[in-house]
C-alpha positions in Angstrom: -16.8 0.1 -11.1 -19.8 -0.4 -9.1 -17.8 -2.3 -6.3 -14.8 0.3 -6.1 -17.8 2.9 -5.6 -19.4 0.6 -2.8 -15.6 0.1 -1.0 -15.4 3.7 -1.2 -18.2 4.2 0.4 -17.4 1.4 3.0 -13.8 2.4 4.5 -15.3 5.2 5.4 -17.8 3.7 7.6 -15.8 0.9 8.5 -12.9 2.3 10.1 -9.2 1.4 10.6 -8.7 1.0 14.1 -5.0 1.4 15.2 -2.4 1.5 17.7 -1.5 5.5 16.7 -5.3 6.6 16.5 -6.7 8.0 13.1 -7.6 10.9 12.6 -9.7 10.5 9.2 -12.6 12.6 9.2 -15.8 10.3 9.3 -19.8 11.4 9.1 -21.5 12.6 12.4 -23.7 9.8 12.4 -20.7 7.6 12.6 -18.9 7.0 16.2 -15.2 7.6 16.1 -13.1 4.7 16.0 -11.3 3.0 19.2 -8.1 2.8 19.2 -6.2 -0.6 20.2 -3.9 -1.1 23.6 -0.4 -0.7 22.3 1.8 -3.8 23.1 3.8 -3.4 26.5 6.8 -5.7 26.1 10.2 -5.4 28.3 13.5 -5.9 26.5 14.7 -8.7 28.6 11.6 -11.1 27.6 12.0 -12.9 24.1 9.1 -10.7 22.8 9.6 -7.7 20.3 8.8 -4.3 20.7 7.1 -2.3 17.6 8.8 -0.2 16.2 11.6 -2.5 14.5 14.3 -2.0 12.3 15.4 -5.2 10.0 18.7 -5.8 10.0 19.4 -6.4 6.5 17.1 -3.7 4.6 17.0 -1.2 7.3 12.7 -1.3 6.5 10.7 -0.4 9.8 7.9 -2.1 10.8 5.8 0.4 12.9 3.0 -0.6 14.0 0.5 -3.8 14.0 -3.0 -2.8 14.1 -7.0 -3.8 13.5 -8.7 -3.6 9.9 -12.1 -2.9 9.3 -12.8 -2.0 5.1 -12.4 -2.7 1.6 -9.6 -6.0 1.2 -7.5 -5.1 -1.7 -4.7 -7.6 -1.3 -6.3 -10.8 -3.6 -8.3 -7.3 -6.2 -11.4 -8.5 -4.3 -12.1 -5.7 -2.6 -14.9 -7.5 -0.2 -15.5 -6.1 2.8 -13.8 -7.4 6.3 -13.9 -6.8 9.8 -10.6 -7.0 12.3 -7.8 -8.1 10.1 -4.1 -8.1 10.7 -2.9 -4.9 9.3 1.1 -3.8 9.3 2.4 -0.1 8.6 5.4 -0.3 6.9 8.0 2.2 6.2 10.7 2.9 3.5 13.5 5.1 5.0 15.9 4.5 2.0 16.1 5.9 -1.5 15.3 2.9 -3.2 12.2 1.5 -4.0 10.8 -1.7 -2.9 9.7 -3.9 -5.9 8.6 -6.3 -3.6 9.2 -7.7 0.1 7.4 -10.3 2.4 7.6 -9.8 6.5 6.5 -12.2 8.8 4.8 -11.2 12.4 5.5 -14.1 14.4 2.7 -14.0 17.4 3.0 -17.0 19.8 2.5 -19.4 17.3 0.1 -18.0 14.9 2.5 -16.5 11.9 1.2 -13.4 10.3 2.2 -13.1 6.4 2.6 -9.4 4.9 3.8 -8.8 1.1 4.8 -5.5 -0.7 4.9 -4.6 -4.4 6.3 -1.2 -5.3 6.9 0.7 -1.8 8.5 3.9 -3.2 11.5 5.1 -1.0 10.6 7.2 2.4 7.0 6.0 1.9 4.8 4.3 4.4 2.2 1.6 3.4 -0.6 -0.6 5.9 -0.2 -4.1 4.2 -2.9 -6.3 4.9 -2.6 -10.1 6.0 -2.3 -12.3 3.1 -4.7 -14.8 4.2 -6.9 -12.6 6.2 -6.0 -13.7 9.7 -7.4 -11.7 12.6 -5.6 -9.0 14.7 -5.0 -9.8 18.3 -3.7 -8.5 21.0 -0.8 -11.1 21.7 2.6 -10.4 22.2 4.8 -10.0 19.0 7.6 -12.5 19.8 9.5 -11.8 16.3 9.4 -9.7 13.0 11.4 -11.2 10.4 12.3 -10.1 6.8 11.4 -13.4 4.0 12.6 -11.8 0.7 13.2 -8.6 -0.7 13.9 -7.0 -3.7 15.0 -3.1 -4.8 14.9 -1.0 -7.6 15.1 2.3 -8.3 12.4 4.3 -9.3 11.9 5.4 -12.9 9.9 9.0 -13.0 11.0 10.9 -15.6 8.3 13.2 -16.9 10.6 14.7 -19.6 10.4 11.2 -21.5 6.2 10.6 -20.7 3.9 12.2 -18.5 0.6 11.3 -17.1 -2.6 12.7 -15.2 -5.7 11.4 -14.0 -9.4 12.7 -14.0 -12.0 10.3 -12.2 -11.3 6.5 -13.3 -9.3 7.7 -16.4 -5.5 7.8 -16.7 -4.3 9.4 -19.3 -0.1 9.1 -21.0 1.3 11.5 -22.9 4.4 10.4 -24.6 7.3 13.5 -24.9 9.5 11.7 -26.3 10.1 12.6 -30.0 10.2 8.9 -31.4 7.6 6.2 -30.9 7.9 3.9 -27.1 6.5 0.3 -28.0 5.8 0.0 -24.2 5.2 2.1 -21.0 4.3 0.8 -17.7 3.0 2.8 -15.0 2.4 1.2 -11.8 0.4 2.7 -9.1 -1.3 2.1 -5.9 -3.9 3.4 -3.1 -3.2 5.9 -1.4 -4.7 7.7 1.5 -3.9 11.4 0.9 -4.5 12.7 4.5 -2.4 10.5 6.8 -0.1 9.9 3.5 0.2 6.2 3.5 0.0 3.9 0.5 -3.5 1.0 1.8 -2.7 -2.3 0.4 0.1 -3.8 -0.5 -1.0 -5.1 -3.8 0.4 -2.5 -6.8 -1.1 -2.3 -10.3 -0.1 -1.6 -13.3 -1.4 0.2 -16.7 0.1 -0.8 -20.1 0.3 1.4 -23.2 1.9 -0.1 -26.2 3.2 1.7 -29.4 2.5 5.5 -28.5 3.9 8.1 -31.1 5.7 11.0 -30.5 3.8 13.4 -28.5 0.7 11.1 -28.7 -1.8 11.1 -25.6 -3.8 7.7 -24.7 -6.5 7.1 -22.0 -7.2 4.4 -20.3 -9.7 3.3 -17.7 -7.3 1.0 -15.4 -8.5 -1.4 -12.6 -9.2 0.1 -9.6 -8.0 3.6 -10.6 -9.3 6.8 -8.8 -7.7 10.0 -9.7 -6.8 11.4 -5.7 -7.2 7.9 -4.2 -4.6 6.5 -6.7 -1.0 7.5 -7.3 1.4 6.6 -9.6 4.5 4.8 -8.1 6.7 4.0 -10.4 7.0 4.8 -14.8 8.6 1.8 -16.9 9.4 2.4 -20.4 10.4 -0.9 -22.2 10.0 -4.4 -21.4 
């Protein structure tokens, strides 16, 4: 807990710089952040202009930006300084159980994986192995794998709130569930974006009717978690 509590603390002194500008309130004693040069790149080069559409999921990769804070991608949550960052956004009505992206810049390869990106949702994956953000020219964007689901958020069969670290299930069901899932990520209630594109989940196993359990989940935060997606079975 004491980490989550010092990460906290940290992103907001360590800001997201980014191609769009942020507008995240931060301390008076703190300067604002600077916001990067957005990519200039003409149509009839072999570079590629952010936004993009993917051809085959119809996903949009926005932006590609600077990342100064808490690195949530490997559950580490140690603090770094000017990595890759990618904003990604759903436009369907499907939910994305997991994707991977390449940003190909030059020839440096920038890898970026999703796990539950709920449909017309944004999210700001973070590079998989850390790499640094630079100003080169994107020369492609390209889709690795993907996978959909639809999202399972019925509050007539279980519901669920939060309070602090705690996340609580209440089963409404009138007959026992031997297993309930809910997965959830971070989420930055101001600009509305999902941070990270790890996901994670909290099990509850053999609730009775109307029962209600609590749990203390990793890296939970009532407001600065939210739930993504409600399993109920194996």
């Amino acid at each position: 807990m004491g980490l989550r509590w010092i990460c906290r603390g940290a992103i907001w002194i360590l800001t997201v710089s980014c191609l769009w500008g942020c507008s995240r309130k931060i301390p008076e004693s703190i300067s604002a952040p600077t916001v990067s040069k957005v990519h200039t790149i003409h149509a009839a080069t072999s570079e590629q202009t952010l936004p993009y559409t993917m051809e085959g999921s119809t996903l949009v990769a926005e932006k590609l930006m600077r990342y100064q804070g808490c690195y949530w991608e490997d559950r580490s949550g140690e603090i770094v300084t000017d990595v890759a960052a990618l904003m990604l956004y759903n436009p369907t009505e499907r939910l994305v159980e997991f994707g991977a992206f390449v940003v190909e810049q030059g020839k440096e390869n920038l890898y970026f994986f999703v796990y539950q990106l709920p449909p017309m949702s944004r999210c700001l994956i973070l590079e998989k192995n850390r790499k640094a953000y630079t100003d080169t020219a994107i020369t492609r964007v390209r889709e690795m794998n993907i996978r959909w689901d639809y999202p399972e958020m019925s509050r007539e069969q279980v519901d669920y709130l939060g309070f602090g670290p705690y996340l609580t299930i209440i089963n409404r069901e009138g007959r026992e569930q031997d297993h309930v899932t809910l997965r959830y990520k971070q989420y930055v209630k101001d600009e509305d974006y999902y941070l990270g594109g790890i996901a994670y989940s909290a099990h509850f196993f053999r609730l009775l009717p109307e029962e209600r359990r609590t749990l203390r989940p990793e890296n939970y935060v009532a407001g600065e978690s939210k739930i993504v997606s409600v399993r109920i079975g194996n």
